[in-house]
MARMINU-842491 format. One line per 10 residues: their letters; for each residue z, y, x of N, C-alpha, C. Coordinates in steps of 0.05 Angstrom, whole numbers, padded with zeros to 5 digits. Each point is the difference from the previous one (the first is absolute). Example, Ala and Ser with C-alpha at 12.3 -4.5 7.8 and 13.67 -1.06 7.14 Angstrom:
2
AS = 00156,-00114,00264,00000,00024,-00018,00000,00024,00018  -00014,00021,-00007,00001,00024,00016,00014,00022,-00015
***
This chain:
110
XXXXXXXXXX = -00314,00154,-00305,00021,00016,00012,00018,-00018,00017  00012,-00024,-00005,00016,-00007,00011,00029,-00003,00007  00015,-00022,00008,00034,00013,-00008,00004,00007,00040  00015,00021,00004,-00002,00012,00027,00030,-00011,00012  00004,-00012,00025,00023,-00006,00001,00010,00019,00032  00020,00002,00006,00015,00011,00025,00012,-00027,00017  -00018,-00001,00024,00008,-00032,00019,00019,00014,00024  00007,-00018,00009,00018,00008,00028,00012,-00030,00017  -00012,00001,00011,00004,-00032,00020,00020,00007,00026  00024,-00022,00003,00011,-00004,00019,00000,-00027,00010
XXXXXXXXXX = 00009,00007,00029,-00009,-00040,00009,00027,-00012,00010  00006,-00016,00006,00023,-00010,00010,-00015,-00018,00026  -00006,-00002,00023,-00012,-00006,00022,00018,-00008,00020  00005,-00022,00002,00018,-00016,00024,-00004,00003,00025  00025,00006,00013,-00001,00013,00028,-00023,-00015,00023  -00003,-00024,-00015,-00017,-00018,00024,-00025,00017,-00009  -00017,00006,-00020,-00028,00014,-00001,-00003,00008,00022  -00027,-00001,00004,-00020,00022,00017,-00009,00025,-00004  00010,-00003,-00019,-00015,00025,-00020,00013,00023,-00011  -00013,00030,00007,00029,00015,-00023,-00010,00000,-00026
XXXXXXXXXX = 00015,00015,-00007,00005,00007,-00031,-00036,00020,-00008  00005,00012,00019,-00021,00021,-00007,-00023,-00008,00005  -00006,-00024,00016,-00023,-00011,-00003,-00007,-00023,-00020  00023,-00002,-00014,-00010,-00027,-00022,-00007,00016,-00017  00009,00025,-00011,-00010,00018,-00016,-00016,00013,00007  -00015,00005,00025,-00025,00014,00004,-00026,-00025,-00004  00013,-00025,00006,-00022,-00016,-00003,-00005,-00008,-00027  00022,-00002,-00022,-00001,00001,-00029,-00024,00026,-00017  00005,00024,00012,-00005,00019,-00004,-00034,-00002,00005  -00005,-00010,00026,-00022,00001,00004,-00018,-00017,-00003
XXXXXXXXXX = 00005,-00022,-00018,-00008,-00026,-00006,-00005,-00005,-00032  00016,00017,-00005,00004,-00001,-00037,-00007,00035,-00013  -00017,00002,-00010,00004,00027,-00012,00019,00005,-00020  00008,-00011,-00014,00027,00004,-00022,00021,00005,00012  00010,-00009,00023,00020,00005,00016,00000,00024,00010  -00027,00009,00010,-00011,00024,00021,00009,00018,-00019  -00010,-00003,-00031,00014,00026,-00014,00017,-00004,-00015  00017,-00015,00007,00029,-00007,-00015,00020,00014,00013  -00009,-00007,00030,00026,-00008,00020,-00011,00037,00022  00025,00005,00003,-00004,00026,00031,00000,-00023,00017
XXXXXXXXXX = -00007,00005,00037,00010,-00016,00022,00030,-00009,-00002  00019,00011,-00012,00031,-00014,00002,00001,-00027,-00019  -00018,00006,-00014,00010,-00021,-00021,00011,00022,-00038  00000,00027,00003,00010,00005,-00011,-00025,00009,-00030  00005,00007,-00024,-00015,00014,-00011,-00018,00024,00010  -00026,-00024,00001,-00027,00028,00001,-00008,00012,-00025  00000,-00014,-00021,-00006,00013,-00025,-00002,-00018,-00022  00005,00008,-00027,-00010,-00018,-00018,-00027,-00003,-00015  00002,-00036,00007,-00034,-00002,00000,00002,-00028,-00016  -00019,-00017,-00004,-00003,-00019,-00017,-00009,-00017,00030
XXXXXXXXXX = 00013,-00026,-00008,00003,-00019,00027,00006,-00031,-00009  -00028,00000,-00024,00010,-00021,-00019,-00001,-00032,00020  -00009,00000,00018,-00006,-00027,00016,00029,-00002,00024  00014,00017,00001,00023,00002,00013,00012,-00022,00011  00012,-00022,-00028,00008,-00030,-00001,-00021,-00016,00022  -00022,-00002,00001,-00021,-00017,00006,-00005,00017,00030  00000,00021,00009,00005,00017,00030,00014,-00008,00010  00031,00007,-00008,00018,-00007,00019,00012,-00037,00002  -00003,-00009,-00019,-00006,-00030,00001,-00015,-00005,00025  -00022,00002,00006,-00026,-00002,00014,00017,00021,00030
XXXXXXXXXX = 00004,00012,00002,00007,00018,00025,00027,-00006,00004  00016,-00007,-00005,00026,-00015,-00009,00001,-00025,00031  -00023,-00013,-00008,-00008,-00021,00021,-00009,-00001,00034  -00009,00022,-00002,-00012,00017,00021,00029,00001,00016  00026,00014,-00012,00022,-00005,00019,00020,-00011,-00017  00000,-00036,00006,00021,-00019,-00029,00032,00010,00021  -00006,00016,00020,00033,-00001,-00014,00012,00024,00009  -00009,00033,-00022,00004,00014,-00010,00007,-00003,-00029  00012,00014,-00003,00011,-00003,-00031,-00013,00031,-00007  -00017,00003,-00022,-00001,00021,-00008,00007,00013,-00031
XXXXXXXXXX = 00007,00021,00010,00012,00005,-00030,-00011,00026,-00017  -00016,-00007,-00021,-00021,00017,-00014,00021,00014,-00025  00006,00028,-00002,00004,00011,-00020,-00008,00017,-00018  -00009,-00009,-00014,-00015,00014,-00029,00014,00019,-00014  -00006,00026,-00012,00007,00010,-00024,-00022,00002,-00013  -00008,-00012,-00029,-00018,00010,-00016,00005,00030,-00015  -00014,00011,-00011,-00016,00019,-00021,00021,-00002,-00021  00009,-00023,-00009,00019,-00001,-00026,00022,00002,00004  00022,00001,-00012,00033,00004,00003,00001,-00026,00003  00021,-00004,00028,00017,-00024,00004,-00024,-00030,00014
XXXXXXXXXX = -00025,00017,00002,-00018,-00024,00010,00012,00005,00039  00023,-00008,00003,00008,-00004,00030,-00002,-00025,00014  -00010,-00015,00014,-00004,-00028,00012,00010,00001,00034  00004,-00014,00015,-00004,-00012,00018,-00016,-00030,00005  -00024,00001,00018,-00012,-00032,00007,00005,-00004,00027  00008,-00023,00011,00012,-00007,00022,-00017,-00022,00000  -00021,00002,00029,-00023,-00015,00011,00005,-00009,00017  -00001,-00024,00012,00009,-00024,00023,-00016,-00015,00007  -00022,-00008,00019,-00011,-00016,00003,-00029,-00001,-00031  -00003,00015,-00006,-00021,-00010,-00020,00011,-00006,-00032
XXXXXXXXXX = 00031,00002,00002,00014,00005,-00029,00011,00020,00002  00010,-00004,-00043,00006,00021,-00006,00030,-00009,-00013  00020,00018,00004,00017,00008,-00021,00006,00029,-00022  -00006,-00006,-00023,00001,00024,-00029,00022,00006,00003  00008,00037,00011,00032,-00004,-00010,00003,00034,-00013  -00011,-00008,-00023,00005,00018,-00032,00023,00021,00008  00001,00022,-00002,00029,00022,-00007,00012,-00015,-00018  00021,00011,00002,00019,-00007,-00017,00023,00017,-00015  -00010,00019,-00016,00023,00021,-00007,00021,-00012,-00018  00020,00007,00008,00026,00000,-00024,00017,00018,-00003
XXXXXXXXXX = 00012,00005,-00015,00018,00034,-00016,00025,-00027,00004  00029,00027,-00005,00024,-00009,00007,00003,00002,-00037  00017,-00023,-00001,00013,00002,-00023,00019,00026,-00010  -00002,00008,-00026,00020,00021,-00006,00029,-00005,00007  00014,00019,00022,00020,-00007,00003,00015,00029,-00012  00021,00002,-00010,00014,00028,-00010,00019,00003,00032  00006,-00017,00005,00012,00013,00033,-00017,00008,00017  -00024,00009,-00004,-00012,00006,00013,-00013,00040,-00005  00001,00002,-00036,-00006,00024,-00001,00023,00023,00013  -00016,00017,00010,00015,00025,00005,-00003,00032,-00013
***
């Protein structure tokens, strides 16, 4: 069966590029099948699908343009499985959700 996740990629692309937006993601799209059915043309959620090689794609396509920053967001299947991966040149940075609740305050009930 599989764990199914919801992707959505944005890029951060420096005014010097050659390139738009819509074509780094049409060429992602059309180069990688996990992306093809991860991602719509914007970048936004096409559907949830299992895209277990993800890390090792955008690593690898990452390089193709080192200086875009791309920014992969996950929601998993489970409560609170929320991530962001931020791809540069062929790396990666993990950046985990992070929920936190407010402390009980009594000035606060109404």
């Amino acid at each position: 069966m599989g764990y199914r996740t919801q992707y959505s990629l944005e890029l951060v692309i420096p005014n010097t590029a050659k390139y738009q937006y819509e074509d780094v993601i049409s060429d992602l799209r059309s180069s990688n099948e996990g992306a093809e059915r991860a991602l719509e043309e914007d970048g936004s959620t096409a559907e949830e699908c299992k895209w277990y090689d993800h890390q090792e794609d955008m690593r690898a396509f990452s390089r193709k343009y080192p200086e875009t920053v791309f920014v992969l967001k996950g929601e998993g299947e489970e409560a609170g499985d929320l991530w962001l991966r931020y791809f540069y040149n062929g790396k990666m940075q993990n950046a985990p959700a992070q929920i936190t609740y407010d402390a009980f305050d009594p000035a606060k009930l109404s």
